[in-house]
N, C-alpha and C positions, 0 to 999 in steps of 0.2 A: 572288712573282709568277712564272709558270713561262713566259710569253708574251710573249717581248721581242724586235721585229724592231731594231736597228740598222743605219741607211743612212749610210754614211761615207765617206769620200773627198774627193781634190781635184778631182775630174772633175765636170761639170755634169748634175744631172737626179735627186737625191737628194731635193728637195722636189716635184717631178712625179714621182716615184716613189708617195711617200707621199699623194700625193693623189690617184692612182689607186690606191693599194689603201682612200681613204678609200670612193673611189665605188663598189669593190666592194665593201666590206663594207656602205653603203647599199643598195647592188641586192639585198643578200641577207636586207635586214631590219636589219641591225645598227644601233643608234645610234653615232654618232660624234663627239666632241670634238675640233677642233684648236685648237692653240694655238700660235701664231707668235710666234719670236724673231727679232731682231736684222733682221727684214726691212726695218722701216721701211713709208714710203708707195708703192714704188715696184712692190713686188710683191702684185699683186692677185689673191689666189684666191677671192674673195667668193662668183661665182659659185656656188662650192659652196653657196651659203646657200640655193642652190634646192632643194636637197632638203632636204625635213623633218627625216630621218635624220640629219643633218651640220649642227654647232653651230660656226661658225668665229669665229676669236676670236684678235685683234690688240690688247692690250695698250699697246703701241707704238706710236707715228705721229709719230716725226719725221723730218723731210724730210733729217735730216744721218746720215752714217753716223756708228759711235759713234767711230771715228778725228778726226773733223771737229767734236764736242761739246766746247763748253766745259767747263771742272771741276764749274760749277754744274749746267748740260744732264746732265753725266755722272752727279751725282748724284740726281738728277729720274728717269734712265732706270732706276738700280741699283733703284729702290725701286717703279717700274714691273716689271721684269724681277722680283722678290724678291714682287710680288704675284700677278704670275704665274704662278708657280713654286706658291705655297701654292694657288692657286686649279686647279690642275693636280692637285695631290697631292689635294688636298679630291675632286675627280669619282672621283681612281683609288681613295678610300678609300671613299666611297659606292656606287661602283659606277654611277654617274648614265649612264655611256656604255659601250658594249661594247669600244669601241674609241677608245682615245688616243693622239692623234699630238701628239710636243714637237718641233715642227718648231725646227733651229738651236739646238736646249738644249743640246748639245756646244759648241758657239761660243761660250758664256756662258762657259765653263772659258778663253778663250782670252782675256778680258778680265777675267777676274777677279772674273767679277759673279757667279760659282754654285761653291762646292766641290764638292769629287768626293766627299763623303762625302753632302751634301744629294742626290746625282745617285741615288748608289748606293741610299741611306733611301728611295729612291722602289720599287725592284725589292725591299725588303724587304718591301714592302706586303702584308698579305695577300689576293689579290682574283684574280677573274677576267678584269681587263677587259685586251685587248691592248694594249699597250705598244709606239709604235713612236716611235723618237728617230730626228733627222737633226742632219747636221753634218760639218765636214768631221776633224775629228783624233779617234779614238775611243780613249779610256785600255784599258788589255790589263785593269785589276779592270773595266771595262764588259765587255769582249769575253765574257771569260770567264763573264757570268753570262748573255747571248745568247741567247737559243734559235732564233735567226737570222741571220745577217750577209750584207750587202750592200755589197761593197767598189766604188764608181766612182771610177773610174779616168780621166783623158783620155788618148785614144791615143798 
């Protein structure tokens, strides 16, 4: 995959980053897959579903953060996260969308719910479609295969 933006950092505006450049690659034609992690019910980008071009997609809905989940919830959530993760790989190996956003798939690394070798198997893909991951800790074997970075920062 030669097309991968990473939006990283501890600073606030990494998933409004990536959801204006979903809109602009909608305004341009492009179709668009997102796919949210570790959001939960609290953050609503739905809206986007008003464009035809932009397929959004919340796997997740529970009201607790994953800090706050029982052993059993946390299991429920792993095999949630683990579906959509293959259901993400499956659009980027089809080519279904121009453009894919894994909003918070960095953060999976941060709970233990995604290796960084399944992370990496994703940019191995052979495919066209843009690739753009958010999160706040970015591993330097992610950086490195980049073909863009977006470091936020809080002042």
């Amino acid at each position: 995959m030669n097309d991968v933006h990473i939006i990283f950092g501890d600073g606030y505006g990494k998933t409004a980053c990536a959801m204006g450049l979903a809109v602009k690659a909608a305004a341009a034609g492009e179709t668009v897959s997102i796919i949210q992690f570790l959001k939960g019910k609290g953050a609503d980008y739905s809206i986007l579903n008003q464009y035809d071009e932009i397929k959004f997609f919340t796997f997740e809905n529970s009201e607790k953060t994953y800090e706050d989940m029982t052993p059993d919830e946390r299991g429920e959530h792993s095999t949630k996260v683990q579906n959509s993760f293959q259901y993400a790989r499956k659009v980027i190996e089809t080519g279904s969308a121009d453009v894919v956003i894994l909003d918070e798939v960095l953060g999976l690394r941060d709970y233990n719910l995604l290796d960084l070798d399944k992370l990496l198997s994703l940019l191995d893909i052979n495919s066209d479609v843009k690739l753009i991951l958010t999160g706040r800790h970015c591993p330097e074997e992610l950086k490195s295969r980049a073909s863009m970075l977006s470091h936020i920062e809080p002042a």
